[in-house]
N, C-alpha and C positions, 0 to 999 in steps of 0.2 A: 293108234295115233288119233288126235281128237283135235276137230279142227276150231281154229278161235271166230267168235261169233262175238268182234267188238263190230264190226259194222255185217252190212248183207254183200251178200257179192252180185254179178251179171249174171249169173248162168240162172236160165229158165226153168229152175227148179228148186225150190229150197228147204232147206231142214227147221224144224223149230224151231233150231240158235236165228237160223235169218232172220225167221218171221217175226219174232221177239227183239230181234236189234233193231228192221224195220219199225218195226211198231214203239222202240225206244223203251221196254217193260224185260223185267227181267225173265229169266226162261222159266224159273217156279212159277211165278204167276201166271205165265204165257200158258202156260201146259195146264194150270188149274182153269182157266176159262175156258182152256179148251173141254174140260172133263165137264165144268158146271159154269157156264155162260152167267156173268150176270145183269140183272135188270137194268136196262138204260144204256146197256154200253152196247159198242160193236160185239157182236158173236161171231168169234174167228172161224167156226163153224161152219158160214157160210160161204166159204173159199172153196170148200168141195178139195178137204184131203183123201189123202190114199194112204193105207198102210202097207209097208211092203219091208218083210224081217223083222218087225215091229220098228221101223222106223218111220214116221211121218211125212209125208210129201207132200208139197206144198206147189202148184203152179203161181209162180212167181204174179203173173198177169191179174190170177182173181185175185191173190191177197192185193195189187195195186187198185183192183176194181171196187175189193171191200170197203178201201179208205175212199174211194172219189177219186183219184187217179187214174184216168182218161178216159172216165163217165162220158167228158162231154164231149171226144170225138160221137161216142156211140150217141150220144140224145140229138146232135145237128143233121143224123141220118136218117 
């Protein structure tokens, strides 16, 4: 069963399809920046995935953190 990845969901975890729906980019692309980042842009990279069965895992929180999504509770501290 293969789950749809037109938007991301709530749960504190997510798979490539999330991170690609969040990010608005489709999942080939998604996964090729992930293999070879390139210059100028975000490196998904730095979200600090896990692999686990060969599927990719994703804390929800750092890919919010990659984009600037709730940078600025952490920098008023």
């Amino acid at each position: 069963m293969r789950r749809q990845a037109t938007k991301p969901n709530d749960c504190p975890i997510w798979y490539d399809e999330d991170v690609a729906a969040f990010l608005g980019i489709n999942l080939q692309t998604f996964q090729r920046r992930v293999a070879k980042p390139a210059k100028g842009e975000i490196n998904p990279n730095d979200a600090h995935h896990c692999t686990i069965g060969g599927r990719r895992l994703w804390i929800r929180a750092d890919v919010e953190r990659l984009v600037g999504i709730g940078a600025q509770k952490e920098q008023s501290r």
